[in-house]
N, CA and C atoms as a LAMMPS dump frame, in Angstrom:
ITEM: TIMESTEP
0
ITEM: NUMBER OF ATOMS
321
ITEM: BOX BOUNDS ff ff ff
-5.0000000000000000e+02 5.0000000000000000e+02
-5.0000000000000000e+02 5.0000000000000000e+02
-5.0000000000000000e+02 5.0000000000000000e+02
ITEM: ATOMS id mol type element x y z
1 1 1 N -216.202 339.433 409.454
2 1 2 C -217.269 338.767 408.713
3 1 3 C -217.04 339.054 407.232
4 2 1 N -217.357 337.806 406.498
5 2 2 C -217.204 338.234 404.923
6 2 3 C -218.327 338.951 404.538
7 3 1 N -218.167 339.426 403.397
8 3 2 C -218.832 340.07 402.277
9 3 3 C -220.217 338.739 401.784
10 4 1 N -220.016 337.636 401.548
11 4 2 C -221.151 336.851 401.372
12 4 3 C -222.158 336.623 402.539
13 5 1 N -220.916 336.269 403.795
14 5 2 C -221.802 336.353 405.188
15 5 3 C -222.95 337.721 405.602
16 6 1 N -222.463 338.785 405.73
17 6 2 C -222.932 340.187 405.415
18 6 3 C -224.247 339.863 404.853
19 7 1 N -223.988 339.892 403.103
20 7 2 C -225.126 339.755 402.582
21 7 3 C -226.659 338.66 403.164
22 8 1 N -226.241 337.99 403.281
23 8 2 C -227.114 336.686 403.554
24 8 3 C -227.652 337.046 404.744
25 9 1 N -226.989 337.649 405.517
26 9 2 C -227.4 338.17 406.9
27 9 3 C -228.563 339.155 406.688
28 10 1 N -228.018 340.347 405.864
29 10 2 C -228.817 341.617 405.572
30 10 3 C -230.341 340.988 404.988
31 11 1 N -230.036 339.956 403.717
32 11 2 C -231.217 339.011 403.071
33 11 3 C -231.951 338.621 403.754
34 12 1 N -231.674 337.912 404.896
35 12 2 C -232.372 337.527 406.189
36 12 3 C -233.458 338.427 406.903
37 13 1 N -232.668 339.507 407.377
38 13 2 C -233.301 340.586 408.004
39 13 3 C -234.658 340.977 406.872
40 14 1 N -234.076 341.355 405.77
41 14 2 C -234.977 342.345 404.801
42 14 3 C -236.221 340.723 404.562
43 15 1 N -235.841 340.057 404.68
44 15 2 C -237.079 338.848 404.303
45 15 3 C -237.758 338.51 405.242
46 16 1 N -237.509 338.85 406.228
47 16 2 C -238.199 338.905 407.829
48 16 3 C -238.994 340.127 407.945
49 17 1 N -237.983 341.016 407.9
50 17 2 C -239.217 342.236 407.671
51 17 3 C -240.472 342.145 406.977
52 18 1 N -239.755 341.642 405.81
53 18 2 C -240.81 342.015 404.83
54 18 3 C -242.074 340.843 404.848
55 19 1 N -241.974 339.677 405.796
56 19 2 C -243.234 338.51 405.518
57 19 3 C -243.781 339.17 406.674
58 20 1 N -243.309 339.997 408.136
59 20 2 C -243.94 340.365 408.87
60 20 3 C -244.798 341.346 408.288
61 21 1 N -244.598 342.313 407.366
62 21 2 C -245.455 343.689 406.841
63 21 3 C -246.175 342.842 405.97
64 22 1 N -245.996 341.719 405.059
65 22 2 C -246.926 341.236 404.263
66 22 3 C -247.886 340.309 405.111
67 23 1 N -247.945 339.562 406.617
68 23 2 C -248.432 339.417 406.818
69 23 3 C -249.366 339.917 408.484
70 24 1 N -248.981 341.495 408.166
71 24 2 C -249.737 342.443 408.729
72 24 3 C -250.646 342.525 407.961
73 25 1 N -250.236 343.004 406.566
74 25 2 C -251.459 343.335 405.692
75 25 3 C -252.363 342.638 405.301
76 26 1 N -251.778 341.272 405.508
77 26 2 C -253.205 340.693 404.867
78 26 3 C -253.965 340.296 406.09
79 27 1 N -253.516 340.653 407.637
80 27 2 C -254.723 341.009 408.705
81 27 3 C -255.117 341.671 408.411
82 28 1 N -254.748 342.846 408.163
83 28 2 C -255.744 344.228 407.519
84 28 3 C -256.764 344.002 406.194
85 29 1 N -256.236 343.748 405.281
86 29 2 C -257.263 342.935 404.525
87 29 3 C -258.246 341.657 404.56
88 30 1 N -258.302 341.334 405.914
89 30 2 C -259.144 339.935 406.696
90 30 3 C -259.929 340.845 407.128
91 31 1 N -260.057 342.239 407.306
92 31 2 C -260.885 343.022 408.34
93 31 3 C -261.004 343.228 409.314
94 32 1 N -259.218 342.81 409.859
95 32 2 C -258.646 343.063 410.998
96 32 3 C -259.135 344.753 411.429
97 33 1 N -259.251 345.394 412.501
98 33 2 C -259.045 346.955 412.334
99 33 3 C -257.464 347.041 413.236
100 34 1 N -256.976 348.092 413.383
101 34 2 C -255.645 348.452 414.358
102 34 3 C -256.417 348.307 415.458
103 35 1 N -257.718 349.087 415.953
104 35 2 C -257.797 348.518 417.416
105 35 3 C -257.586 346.906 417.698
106 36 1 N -258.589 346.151 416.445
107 36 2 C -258.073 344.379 417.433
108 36 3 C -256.892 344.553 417.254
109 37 1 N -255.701 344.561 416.403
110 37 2 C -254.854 343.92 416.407
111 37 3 C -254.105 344.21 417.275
112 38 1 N -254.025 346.054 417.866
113 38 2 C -253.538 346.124 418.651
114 38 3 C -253.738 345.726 419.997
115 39 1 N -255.291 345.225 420.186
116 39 2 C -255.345 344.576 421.365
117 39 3 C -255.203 343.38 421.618
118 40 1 N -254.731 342.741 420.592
119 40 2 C -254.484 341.625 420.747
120 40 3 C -252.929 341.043 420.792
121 41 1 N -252.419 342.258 420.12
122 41 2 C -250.709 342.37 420.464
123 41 3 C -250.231 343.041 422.006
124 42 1 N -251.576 343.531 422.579
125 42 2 C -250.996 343.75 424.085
126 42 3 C -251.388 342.797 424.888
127 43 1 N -252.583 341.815 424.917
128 43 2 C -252.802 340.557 424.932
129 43 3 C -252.129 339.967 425.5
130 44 1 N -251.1 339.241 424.081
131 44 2 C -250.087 338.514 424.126
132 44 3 C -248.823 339.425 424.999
133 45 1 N -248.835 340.114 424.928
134 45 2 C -247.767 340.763 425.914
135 45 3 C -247.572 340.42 427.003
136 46 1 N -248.864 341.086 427.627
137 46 2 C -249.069 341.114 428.48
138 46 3 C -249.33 339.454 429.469
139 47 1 N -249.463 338.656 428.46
140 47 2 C -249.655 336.937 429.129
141 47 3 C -248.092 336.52 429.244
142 48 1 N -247.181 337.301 427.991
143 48 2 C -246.118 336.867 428.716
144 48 3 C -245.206 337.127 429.609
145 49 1 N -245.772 338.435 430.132
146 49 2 C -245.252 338.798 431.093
147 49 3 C -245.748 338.381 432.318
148 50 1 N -247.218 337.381 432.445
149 50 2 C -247.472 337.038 433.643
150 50 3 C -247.153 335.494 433.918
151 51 1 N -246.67 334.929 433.093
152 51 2 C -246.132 333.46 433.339
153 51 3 C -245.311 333.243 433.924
154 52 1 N -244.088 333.796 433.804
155 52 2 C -243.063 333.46 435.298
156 52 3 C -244.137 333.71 436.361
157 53 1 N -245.158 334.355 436.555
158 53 2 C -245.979 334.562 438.465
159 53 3 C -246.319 333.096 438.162
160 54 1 N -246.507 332.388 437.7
161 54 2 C -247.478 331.559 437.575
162 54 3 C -246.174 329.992 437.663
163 55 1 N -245.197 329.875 437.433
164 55 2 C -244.016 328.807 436.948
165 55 3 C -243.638 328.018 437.973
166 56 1 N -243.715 328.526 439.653
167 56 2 C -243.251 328.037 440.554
168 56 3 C -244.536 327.607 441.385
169 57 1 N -245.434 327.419 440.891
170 57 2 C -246.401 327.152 441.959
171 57 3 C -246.794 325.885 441.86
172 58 1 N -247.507 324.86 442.596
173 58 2 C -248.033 323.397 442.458
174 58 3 C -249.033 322.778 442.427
175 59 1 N -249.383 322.488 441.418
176 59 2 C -250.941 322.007 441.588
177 59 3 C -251.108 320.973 442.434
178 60 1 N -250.57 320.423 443.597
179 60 2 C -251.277 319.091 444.182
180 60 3 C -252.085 320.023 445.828
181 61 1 N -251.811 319.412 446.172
182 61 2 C -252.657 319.072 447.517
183 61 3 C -254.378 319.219 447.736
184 62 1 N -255.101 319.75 448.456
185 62 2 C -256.173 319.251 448.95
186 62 3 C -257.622 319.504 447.757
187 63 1 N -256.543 321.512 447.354
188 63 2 C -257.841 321.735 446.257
189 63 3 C -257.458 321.806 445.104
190 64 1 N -255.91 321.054 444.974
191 64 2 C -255.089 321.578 443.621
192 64 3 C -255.879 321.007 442.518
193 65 1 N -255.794 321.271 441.478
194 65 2 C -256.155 320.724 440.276
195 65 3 C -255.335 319.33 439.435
196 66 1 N -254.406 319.537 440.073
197 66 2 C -253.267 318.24 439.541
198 66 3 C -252.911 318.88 438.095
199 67 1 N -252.554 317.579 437.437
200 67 2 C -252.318 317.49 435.473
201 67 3 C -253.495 318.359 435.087
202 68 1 N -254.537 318.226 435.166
203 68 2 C -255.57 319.194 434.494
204 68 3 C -255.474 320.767 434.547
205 69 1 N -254.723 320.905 435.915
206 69 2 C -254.888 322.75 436.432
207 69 3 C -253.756 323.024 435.685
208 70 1 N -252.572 322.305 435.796
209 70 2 C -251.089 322.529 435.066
210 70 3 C -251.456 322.771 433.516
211 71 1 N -252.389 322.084 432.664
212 71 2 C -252.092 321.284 431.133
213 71 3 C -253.501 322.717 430.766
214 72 1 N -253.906 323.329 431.816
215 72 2 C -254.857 324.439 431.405
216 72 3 C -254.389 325.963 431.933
217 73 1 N -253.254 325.773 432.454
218 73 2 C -252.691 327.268 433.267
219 73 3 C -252.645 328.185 431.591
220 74 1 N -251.945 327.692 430.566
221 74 2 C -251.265 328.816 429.775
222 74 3 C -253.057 329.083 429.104
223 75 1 N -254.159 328.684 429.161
224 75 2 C -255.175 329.264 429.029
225 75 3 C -255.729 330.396 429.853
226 76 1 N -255.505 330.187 430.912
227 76 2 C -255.763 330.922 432.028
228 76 3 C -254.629 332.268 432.012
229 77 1 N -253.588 332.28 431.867
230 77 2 C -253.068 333.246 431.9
231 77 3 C -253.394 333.577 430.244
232 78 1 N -253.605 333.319 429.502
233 78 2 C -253.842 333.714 428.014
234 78 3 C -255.256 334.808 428.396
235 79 1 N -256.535 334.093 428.959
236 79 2 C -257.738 335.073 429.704
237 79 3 C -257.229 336.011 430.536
238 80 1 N -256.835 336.105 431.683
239 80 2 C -256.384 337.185 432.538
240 80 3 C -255.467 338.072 431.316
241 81 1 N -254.72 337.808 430.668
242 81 2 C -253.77 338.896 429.544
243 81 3 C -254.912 339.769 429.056
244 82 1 N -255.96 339.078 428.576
245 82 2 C -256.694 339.256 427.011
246 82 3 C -257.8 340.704 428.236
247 83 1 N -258.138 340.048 429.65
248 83 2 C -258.895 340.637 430.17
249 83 3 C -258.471 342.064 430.668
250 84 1 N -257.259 342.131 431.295
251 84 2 C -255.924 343.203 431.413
252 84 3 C -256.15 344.065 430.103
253 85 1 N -256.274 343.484 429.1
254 85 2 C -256.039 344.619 428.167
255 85 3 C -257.318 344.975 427.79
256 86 1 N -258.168 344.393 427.771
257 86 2 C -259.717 345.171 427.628
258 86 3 C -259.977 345.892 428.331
259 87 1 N -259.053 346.024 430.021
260 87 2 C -259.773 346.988 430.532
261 87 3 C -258.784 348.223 431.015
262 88 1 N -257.896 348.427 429.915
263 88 2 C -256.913 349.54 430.139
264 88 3 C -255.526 349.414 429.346
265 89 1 N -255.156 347.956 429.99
266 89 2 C -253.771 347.645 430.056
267 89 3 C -252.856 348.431 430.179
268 90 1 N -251.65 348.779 429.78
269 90 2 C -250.561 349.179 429.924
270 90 3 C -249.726 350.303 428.598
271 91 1 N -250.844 350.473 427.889
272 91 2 C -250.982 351.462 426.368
273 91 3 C -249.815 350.706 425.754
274 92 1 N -249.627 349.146 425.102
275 92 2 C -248.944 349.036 424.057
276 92 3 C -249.954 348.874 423.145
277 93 1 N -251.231 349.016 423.302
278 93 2 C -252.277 349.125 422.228
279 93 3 C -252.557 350.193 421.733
280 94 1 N -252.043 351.46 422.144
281 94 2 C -252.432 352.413 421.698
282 94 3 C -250.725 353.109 420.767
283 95 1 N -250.158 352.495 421.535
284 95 2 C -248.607 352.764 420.493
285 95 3 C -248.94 351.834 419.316
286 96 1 N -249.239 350.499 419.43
287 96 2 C -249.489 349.718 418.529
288 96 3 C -250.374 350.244 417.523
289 97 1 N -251.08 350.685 417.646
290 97 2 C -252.288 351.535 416.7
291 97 3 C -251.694 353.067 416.175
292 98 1 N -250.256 353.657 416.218
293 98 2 C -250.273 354.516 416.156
294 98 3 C -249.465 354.283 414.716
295 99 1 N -248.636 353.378 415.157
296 99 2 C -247.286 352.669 414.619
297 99 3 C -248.26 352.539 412.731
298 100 1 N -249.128 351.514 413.096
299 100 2 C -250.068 350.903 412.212
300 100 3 C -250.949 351.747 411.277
301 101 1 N -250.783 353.089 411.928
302 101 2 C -251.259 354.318 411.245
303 101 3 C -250.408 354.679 410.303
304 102 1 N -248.936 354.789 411.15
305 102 2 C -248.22 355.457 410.635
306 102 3 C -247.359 354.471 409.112
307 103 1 N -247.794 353.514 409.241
308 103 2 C -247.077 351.839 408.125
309 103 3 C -248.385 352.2 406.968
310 104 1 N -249.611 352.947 407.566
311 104 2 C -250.785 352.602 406.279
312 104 3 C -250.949 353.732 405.795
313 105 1 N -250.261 354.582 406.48
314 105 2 C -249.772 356.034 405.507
315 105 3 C -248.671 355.939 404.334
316 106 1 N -247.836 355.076 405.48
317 106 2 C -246.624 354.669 404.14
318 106 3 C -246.934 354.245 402.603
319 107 1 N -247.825 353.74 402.949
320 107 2 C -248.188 352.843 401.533
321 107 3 C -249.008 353.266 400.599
């Protein structure tokens, strides 16, 4: 790899980083606290880890829902995620909140 490639690459990274931390902070300055955010980053985790259960199944026959049950599933697994983590989840909310401690010390 060249020396320009390199750079542009590294530029990349460091400008990614850096719109993700700038736009952490300005959740934190919305009046986000680390608990939502972190529960809302295990949330989303956690919904995407339950969608493959959900990918092979069919909405037709007697009580299926058809187009409507299909075109409303990623809601439904979005609730069951959101509900999973309100009532325990799997502690990436509590790493998440630690992390977020440790970024608002930095600064």
């Amino acid at each position: 790899m060249d020396t320009a490639a390199l750079l542009t690459l590294q530029n990349a990274q460091t400008t990614s980083g850096t719109a993700a931390q700038q736009a952490l902070a300005s959740q934190m300055k919305n009046g986000k606290s680390n608990a939502k955010l972190g529960l809302d980053f295990e949330s989303m985790c956690l919904s995407n880890l339950l969608k493959p259960m959900f990918e092979g199944l069919s909405t037709d026959g007697p009580f299926g829902g058809g187009e409507g049950e299909a075109a409303m599933r990623s809601f439904f697994i979005d609730a069951i995620g959101k509900q999973m983590a309100q009532h325990g989840g799997i502690g990436i909310s509590d790493m998440m909140q630690k992390q977020l401690l440790k970024l608002q010390g930095a600064h």
